[in-house]
C-alpha positions in Angstrom: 32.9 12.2 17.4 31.3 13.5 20.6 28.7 10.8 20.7 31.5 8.3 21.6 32.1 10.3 25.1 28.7 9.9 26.4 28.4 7.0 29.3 25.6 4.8 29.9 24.4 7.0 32.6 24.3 9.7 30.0 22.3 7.5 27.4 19.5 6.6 30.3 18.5 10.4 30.0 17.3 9.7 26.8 14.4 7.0 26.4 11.6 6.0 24.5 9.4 3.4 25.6 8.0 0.9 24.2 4.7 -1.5 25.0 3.7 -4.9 24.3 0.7 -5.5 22.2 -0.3 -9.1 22.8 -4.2 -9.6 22.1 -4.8 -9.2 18.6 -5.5 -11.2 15.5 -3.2 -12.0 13.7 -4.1 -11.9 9.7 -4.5 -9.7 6.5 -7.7 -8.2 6.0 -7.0 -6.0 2.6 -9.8 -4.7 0.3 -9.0 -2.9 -3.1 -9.6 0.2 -4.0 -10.3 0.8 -7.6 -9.5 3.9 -9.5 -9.7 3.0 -13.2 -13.0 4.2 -14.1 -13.6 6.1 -10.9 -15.5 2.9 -9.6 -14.1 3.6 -6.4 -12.3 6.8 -6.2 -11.5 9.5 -7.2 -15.5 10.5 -7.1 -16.7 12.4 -10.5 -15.7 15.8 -9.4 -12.5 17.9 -10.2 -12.4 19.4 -6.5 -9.2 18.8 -5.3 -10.5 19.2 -1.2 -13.9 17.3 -2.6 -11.3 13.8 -3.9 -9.0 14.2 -0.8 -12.1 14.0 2.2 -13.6 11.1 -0.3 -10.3 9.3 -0.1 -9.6 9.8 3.5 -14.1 8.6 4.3 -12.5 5.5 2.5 -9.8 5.1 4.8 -11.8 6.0 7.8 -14.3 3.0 6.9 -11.6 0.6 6.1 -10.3 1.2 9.9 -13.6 1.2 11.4 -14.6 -2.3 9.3 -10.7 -3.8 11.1 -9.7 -4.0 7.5 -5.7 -3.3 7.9 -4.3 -3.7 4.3 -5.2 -1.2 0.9 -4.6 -1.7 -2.5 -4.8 0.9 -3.8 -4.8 1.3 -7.7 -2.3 3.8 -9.3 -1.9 2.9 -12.8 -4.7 1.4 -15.2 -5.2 2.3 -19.1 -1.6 3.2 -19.4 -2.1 6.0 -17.1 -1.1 7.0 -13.9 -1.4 8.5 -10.0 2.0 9.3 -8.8 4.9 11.6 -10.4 6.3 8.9 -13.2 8.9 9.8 -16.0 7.5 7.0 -18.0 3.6 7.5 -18.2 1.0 10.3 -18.6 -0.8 11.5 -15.2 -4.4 10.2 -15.1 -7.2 12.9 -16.3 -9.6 11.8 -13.4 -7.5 14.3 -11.2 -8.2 17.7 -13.1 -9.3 16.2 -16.5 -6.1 17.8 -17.9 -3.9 15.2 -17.0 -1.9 17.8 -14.9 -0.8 17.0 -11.7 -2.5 19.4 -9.0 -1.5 17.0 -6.2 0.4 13.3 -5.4 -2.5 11.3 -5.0 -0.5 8.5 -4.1 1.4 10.4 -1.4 -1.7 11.8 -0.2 -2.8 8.3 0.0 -0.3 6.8 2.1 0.4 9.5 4.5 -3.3 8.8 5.5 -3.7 5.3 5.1 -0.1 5.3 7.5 -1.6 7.3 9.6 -4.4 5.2 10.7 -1.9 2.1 11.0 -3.5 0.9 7.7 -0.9 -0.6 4.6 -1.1 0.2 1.1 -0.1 -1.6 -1.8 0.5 0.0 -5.5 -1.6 -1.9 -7.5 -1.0 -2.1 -10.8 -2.5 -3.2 -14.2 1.0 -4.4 -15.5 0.5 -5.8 -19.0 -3.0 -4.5 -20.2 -2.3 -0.7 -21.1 -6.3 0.1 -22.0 -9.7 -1.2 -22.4 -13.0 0.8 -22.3 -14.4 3.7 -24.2 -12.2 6.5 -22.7 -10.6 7.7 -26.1 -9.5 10.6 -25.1 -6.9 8.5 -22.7 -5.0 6.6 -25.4 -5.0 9.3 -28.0 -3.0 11.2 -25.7 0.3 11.1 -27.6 2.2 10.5 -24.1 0.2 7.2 -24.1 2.1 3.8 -25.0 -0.3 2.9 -27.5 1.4 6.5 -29.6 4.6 6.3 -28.3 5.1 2.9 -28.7 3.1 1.1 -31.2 5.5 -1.9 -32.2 5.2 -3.4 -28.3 0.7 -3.3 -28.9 -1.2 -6.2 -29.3 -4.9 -5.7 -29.7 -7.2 -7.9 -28.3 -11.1 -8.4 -28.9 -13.5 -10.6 -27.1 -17.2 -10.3 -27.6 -16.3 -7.1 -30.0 -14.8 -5.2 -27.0 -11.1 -4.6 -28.0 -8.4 -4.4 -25.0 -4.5 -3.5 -25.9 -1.9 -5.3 -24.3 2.1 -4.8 -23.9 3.9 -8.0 -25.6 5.7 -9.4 -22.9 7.8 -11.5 -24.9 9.7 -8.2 -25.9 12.8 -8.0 -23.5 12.3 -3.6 -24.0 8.4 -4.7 -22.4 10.1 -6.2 -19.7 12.5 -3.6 -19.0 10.2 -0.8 -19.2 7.4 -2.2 -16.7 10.1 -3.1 -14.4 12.0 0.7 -14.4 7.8 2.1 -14.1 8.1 0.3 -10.6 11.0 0.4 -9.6 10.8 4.0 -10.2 7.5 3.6 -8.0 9.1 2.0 -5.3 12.3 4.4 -5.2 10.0 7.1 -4.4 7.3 6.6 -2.8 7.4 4.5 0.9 4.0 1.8 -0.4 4.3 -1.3 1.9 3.6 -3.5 -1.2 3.6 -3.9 -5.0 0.5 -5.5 -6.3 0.3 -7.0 -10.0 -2.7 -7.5 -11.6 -3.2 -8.5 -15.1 0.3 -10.1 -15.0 -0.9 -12.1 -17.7 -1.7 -12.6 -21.3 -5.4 -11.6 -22.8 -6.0 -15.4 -23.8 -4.6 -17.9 -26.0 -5.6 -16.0 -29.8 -2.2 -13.3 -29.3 -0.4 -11.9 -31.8 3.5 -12.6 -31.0 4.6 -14.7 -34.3 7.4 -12.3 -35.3 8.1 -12.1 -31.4 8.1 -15.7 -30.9 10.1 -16.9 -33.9 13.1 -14.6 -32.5 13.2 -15.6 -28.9 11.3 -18.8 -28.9 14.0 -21.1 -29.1 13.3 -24.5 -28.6 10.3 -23.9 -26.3 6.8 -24.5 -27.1 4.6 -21.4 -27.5 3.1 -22.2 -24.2 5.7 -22.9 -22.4 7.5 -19.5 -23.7 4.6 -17.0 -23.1 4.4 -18.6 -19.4 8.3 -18.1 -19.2 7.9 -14.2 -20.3 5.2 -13.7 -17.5 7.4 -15.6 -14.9 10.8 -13.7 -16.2 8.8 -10.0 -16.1 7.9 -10.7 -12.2 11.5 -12.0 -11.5 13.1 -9.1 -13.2 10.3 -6.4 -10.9 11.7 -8.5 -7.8 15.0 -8.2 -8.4 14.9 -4.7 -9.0 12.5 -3.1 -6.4 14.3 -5.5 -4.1 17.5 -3.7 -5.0 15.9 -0.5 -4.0 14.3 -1.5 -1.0 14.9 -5.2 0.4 11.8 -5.6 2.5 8.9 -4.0 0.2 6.7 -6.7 -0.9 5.9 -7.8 -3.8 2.6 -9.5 -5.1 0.2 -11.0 -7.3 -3.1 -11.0 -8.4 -3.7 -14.1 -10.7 -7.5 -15.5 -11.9 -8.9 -18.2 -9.3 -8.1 -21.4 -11.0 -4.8 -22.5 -11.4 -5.7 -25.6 -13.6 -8.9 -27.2 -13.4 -10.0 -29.3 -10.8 -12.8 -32.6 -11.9 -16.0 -31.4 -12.0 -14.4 -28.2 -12.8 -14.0 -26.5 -16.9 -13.6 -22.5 -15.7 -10.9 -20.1 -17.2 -7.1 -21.3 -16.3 -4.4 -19.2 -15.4 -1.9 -22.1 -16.4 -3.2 -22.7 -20.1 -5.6 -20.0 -20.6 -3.6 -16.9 -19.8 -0.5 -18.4 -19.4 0.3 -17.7 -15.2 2.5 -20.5 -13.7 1.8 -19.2 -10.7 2.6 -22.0 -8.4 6.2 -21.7 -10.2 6.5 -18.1 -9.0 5.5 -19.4 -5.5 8.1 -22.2 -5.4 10.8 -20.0 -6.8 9.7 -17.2 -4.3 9.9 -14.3 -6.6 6.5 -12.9 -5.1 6.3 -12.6 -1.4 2.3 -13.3 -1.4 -0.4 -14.3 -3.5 -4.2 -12.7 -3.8 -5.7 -15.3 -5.8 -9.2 -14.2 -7.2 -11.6 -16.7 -5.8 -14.6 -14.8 -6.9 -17.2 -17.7 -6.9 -19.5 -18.9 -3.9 -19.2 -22.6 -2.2 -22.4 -24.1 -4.3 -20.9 -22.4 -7.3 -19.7 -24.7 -10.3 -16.1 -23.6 -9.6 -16.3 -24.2 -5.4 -15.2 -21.7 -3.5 -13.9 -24.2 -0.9 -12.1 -26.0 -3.3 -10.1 -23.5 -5.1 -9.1 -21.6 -1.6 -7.5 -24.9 -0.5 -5.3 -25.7 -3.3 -4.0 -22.4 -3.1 -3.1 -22.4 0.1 -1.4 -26.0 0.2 0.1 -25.1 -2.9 1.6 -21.8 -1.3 5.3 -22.9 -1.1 5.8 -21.3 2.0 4.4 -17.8 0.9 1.3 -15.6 2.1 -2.0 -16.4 0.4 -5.1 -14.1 0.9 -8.0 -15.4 -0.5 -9.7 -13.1 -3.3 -13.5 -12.6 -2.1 -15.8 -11.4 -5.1 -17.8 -9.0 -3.0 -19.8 -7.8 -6.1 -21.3 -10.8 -6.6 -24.8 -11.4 -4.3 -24.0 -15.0 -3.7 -20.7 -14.4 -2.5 -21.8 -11.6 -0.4 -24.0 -13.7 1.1 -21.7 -16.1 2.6 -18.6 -13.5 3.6 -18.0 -14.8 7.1 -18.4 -18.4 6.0 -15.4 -17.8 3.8 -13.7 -16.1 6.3 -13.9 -18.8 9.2 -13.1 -21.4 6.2 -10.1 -19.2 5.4 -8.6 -19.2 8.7 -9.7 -22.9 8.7 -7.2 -23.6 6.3 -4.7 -21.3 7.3 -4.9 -18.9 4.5 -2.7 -15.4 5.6 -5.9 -13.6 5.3 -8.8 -12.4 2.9 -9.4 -9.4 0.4 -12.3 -8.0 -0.9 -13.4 -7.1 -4.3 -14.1 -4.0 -4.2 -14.3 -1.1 -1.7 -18.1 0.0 -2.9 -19.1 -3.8 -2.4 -18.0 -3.6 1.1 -19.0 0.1 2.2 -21.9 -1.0 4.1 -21.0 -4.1 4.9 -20.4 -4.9 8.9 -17.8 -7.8 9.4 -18.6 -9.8 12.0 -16.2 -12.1 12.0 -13.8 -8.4 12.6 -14.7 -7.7 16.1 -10.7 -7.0 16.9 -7.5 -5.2 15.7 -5.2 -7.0 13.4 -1.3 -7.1 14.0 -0.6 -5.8 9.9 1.2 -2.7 9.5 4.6 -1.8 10.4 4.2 1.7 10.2 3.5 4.3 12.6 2.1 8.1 12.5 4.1 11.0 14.5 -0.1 11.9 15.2 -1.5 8.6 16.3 1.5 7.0 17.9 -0.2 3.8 16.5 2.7 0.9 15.3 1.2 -2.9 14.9 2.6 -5.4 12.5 2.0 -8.9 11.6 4.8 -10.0 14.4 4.3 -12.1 18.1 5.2 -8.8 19.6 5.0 -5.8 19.2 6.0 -2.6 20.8 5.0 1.0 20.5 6.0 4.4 21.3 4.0 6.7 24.0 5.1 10.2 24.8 8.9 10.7 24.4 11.4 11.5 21.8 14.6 13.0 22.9 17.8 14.2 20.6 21.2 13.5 22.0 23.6 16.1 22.1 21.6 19.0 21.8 19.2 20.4 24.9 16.8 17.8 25.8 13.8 20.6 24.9 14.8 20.7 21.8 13.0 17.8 19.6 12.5 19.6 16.8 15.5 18.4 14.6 14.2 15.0 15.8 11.3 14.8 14.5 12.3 16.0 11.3 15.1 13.6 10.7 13.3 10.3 12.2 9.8 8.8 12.2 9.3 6.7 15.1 11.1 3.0 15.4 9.4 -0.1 15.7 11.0 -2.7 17.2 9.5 -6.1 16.1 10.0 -9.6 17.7 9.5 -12.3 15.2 10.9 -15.2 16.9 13.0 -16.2 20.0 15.8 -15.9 18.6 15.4 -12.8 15.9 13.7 -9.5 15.9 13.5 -6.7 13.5 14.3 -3.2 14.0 12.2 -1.1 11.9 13.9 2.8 11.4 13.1 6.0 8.8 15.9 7.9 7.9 16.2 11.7 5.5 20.1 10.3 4.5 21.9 8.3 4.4 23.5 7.1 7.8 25.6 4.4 10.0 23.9 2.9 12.7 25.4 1.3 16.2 23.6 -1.0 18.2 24.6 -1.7 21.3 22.3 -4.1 24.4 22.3 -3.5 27.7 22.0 -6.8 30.0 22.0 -7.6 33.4 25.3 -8.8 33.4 26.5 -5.9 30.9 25.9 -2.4 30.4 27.5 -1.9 26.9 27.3 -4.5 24.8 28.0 -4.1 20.8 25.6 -6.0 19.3 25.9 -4.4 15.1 26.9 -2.1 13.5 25.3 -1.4 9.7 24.8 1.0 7.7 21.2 2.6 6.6 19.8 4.6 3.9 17.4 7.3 3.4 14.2 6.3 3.9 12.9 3.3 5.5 15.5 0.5 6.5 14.7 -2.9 8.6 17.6 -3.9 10.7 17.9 -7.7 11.3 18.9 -8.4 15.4 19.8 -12.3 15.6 19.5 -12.3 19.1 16.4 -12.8 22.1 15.9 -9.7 23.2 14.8 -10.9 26.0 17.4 -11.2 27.4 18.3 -7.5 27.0 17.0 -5.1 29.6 17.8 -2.2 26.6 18.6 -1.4 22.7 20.3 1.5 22.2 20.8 3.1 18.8 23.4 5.5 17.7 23.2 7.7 14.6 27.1 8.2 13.6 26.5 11.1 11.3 23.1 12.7 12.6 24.8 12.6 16.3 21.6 11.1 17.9 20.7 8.7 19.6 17.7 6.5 21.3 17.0 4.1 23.9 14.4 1.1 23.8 13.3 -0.1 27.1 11.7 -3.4 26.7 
């Protein structure tokens, strides 16, 4: 191939430099945005232009507050907000479930664009409760299609339906509705919610009497939930290695003294200190939704989750809705980072809108992705480096960048420790990759060679970079190539 003619002299035509970010912050700062219902978005309006500009003022305030991390919720009620071949669209679009636009595309080319994240969030189990009719007697819905895998539940004469997840098809199917998520779309995250059962009155007799074995009921409706978010894992992970994948469990784990609240171990059946030690989630949002003089201490609860953590991200669930705990926001905040929680989120966007953080006076080093408008790339990292002007394709005439641009999004190139650093590319197709360093000592030096698929890839450098002057990368089949001066 051509590209293996070209010198070093050659390559140092071609550059795109990169600058150290060093004083910022370093932790989440996430809030969720809530669609079910339209509590948050979209607004009550069928305007297509009317939703986007609501979305994007969200977005807009999200930045401005130095909030760096969305979830966003894109299925709830059995419905959804992105193209699925497993559930109906959502009717809060057009009110004809029809599909005028991608909201979630929409959503993340904007929230990327202002160096914000975004999570999928998902109601995984729970498949409807409210008085929206008209959604479940859809006959795309679950509750039609699939009647045998529906538990109804009913507290205080409200009734909820719930997917059985002791039924290995329940399993299957919520973890091919993500992974079919995650192959096409480019979210940062996945993030469960109601990755539980309804409570301890269930109806799964026939279910448990053919896969219980000789576990207790307990201990085999705790073992379903666990072996659902194993199974998503492995197969998003399969798709794409480095999304991540997390969870939204109720604040207590298992009471504390003093303490007689709703637990997730024996009430609803989350052994969520078992996915944490087993690592099948990459963080945990725990929803900590009670102030420090409450009966179930704020304090308390944030603690134990965060000793408990097992070497994973915690972010501390913040019930914004509530007055008392609005009241005391940058108290939990300092006591957060106190602790050395990975962060906070807030429940929910409309609690927050005209809220000014004060303990968010800076920029946080959260997202990994970068805008071809913006030129904005940050990441939780030590360093980070970002791209100013200049983008230049190899081979062809240096003034022509067009092909470029449309082939690649801008690289980030991410040092996470002495002695490793990330590499951070966005390809169209598939593609083989050389990476070569240039040192003081040597002008040429093959440091990997890997292969990369379409779409986003992270390529692992075992190596201190400082001691490289240079990285250059060289696309086999696209014939380009780029220089990072560091």
């Amino acid at each position: 191939m051509l590209i293996k003619k070209i010198s070093i002299s050659t390559i140092l035509l071609f550059f795109l430099s990169f600058i150290a970010i060093h004083s910022q912050v370093n932790e989440i700062r996430a809030v969720w945005i809530a669609t079910n219902h339209r509590l948050d978005w979209p607004p009550p309006t069928f305007n297509i232009e009317v939703q986007k500009e609501a979305l994007k003022e969200i977005f807009d305030s999200a930045k401005s507050k130095n909030l760096n991390t969305i979830y966003f919720q894109v299925r709830s009620n059995g419905t959804v907000l992105f193209k699925s071949s497993f559930e109906p669209f959502s009717l809060y679009i057009d009110g004809k479930g029809g599909m005028p636009y991608d909201p979630l595309q929409f959503a993340i080319e904007e929230a990327h664009k202002r160096g914000l994240e975004i999570h999928a969030w998902i109601n995984t189990v729970q498949v409807f409760a409210g008085s929206e009719l008209n959604v479940i007697n859809n006959p795309n819905h679950i509750i039609q299609n699939k009647p045998e895998w529906i538990v109804e539940d009913i507290k205080n004469n409200s009734k909820s339906y719930w997917l059985n997840p002791g039924l290995l098809e329940v399993r299957e199917y919520l973890s091919n509705l993500i992974k079919e998520l995650v192959e096409n779309y480019d979210v940062d995250g996945v993030h469960l919610d109601y990755i539980r059962y309804p409570g301890k009155n269930f109806n799964d007799d026939s279910t448990f009497k053919l896969y219980g074995k000789n576990l207790s009921r307990d201990e085999w409706r705790r073992k379903n939930i666990t072996d659902l978010i194993s199974l998503i894992n492995k197969k998003i992970k399969a798709v794409k290695p480095n999304i991540q994948l997390g969870a939204t469990p109720i604040g207590i784990y298992k009471n504390h003294k003093g303490m007689n609240g709703w637990e997730g171990f024996y009430e609803v059946y989350q052994d969520t200190k078992d996915w944490l030690k087993k690592g099948i989630i990459d963080y945990i949002t725990p929803q900590i939704y009670w102030s420090f003089d409450d009966k179930y201490q704020f304090d308390i609860l944030a603690k134990d989750w965060v000793e408990n953590s097992y070497g994973k991200k915690v972010i501390i669930g913040i019930g914004a809705f509530k007055d008392a705990v609005k009241n005391e926001i940058e108290r939990m905040i300092e006591y957060s980072r106190k602790i050395g929680a990975d962060g906070v989120a807030f429940f929910r966007y409309s609690n927050i809108k005209d809220y000014k953080f004060l303990a968010f006076n800076d920029n946080t080093l959260i997202t990994k992705f970068e805008s071809t408008k913006n030129n904005l790339t940050t990441t939780k990292a030590e360093n980070i480096y970002k791209h100013e002007n200049n983008e230049f394709e190899d081979i062809t005439p240096i003034e022509n960048f067009s092909s470029f641009n449309n082939q690649f999004l801008k690289p980030a190139l991410i040092k996470k420790s002495n002695n490793y650093s990330e590499i951070i590319i966005y390809s169209e197709s598939d593609d083989e990759i050389i990476v070569k360093g240039e040192t003081e000592k040597s002008n040429d030096e093959p440091l990997l060679k890997t292969k990369i698929k379409q779409g986003k890839n992270v390529i692992e450098l075992k190596i201190n970079i400082e001691d490289y002057k240079t990285i250059f990368l060289i696309f086999q089949k696209a014939n380009k190539l780029m220089r990072l001066k560091l």
